[in-house]
Every structure is written in C-alpha cells, then in structure tokens.
N, C-alpha and C positions, 0 to 999 in steps of 0.2 A: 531847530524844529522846522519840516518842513509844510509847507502849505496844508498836506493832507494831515499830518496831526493839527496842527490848529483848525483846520473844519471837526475832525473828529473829537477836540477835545472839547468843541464848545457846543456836540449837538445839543439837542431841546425835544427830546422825544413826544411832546406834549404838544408842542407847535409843529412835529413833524407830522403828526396824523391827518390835522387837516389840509396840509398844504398837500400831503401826496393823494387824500380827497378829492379835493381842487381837481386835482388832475387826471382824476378816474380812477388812481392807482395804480397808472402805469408804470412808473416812477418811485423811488426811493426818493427820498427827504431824511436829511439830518436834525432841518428844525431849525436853522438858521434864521435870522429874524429878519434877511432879505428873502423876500419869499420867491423864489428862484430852485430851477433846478440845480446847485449848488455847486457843482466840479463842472456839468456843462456850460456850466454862466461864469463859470471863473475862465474856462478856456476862450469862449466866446468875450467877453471883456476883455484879455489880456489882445486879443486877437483885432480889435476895435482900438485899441491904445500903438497898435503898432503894423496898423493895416499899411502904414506907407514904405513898409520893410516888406511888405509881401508881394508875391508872384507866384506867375505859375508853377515853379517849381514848389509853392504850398499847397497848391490845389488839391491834392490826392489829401491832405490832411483836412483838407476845408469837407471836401467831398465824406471824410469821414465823420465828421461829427454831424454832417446832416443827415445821412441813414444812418446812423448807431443811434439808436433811441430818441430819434426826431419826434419832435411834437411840435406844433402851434407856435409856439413858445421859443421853442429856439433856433426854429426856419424862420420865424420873425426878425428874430434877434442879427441871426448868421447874415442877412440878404445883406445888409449895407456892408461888411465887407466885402463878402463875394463881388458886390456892384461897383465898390474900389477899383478890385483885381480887374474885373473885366474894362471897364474904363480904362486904364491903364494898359493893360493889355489886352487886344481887341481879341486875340487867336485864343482862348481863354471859354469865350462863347464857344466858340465851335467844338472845342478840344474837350469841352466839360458840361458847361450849361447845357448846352443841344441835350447831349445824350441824358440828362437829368429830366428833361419834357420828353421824352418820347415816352 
C-alpha cells in the first residue's frame, strides 16, 4: 500500500469540511487529524527530513510546490528548506530566489 492509499483510506470527511474552511476553500482536505494540507505537508516534511541531500538541482521541484497551490501555510512551511539550499549553496539566490521577488 502506498502512501496515497493510506491517506486516502483513512480520510474523515467530517473533519474535512472544516479544515478546507479554515482555509477559505482553496484547498481540498481528506480530514486527516493533522490539520495540514495533507500530500503538500507530506511532501514538504519528507523534504525537511532530508533537506541536507538537497541542492540545486532540487530547486525546480522546490520552486514547484511553492506556486502549485501555495498558500500561507505551506510558503511558511517550504522557507526553512529553501533557506538550507541557499546557505549551502549561495548561486541558489540568484538562480531562483531573485526571480521569485520580482
């Protein structure tokens, strides 16, 4: 079984309502009793557990999970790795960060 059936088998459609409430309704919710956007927060914690494996060549992926359904929430979440990567590698800022402020 992989990760996405066991989110799926144990949604909570009852605790899903308020939590995609919560958040205007931008958002889908399974109802998970972490109250998280749920496959974003799983990719963003896996992503925090093994930020010291990552580099630039992850950026394009990091870069994606912050405009694919970015909210509040999980640009919060994203920055302390992003702020790894760049630490680590200074050309990082320039190559990606820049173009994300402007």
């Amino acid at each position: 079984m992989d990760i996405f059936e066991i989110f799926y088998k144990n949604r909570n459609e009852e605790q899903a309502i308020p939590m995609a409430k919560y958040m205007r309704n931008k958002f889908p919710f399974l109802g998970l009793k972490k109250p998280e956007r749920e496959f974003h927060y799983l990719a963003i914690d896996y992503m925090e557990r093994v930020k010291y494996k990552l580099g630039p060549k992850d950026m394009e992926k990091v870069e994606r999970l912050i405009t694919t359904k970015s909210w509040w929430d999980t640009v919060d979440a994203i920055n302390r790795v992003v702020g790894h990567i760049a630490m680590k590698h200074p050309e990082v800022k320039k190559d990606y960060i820049s173009k994300w402020v402007e």
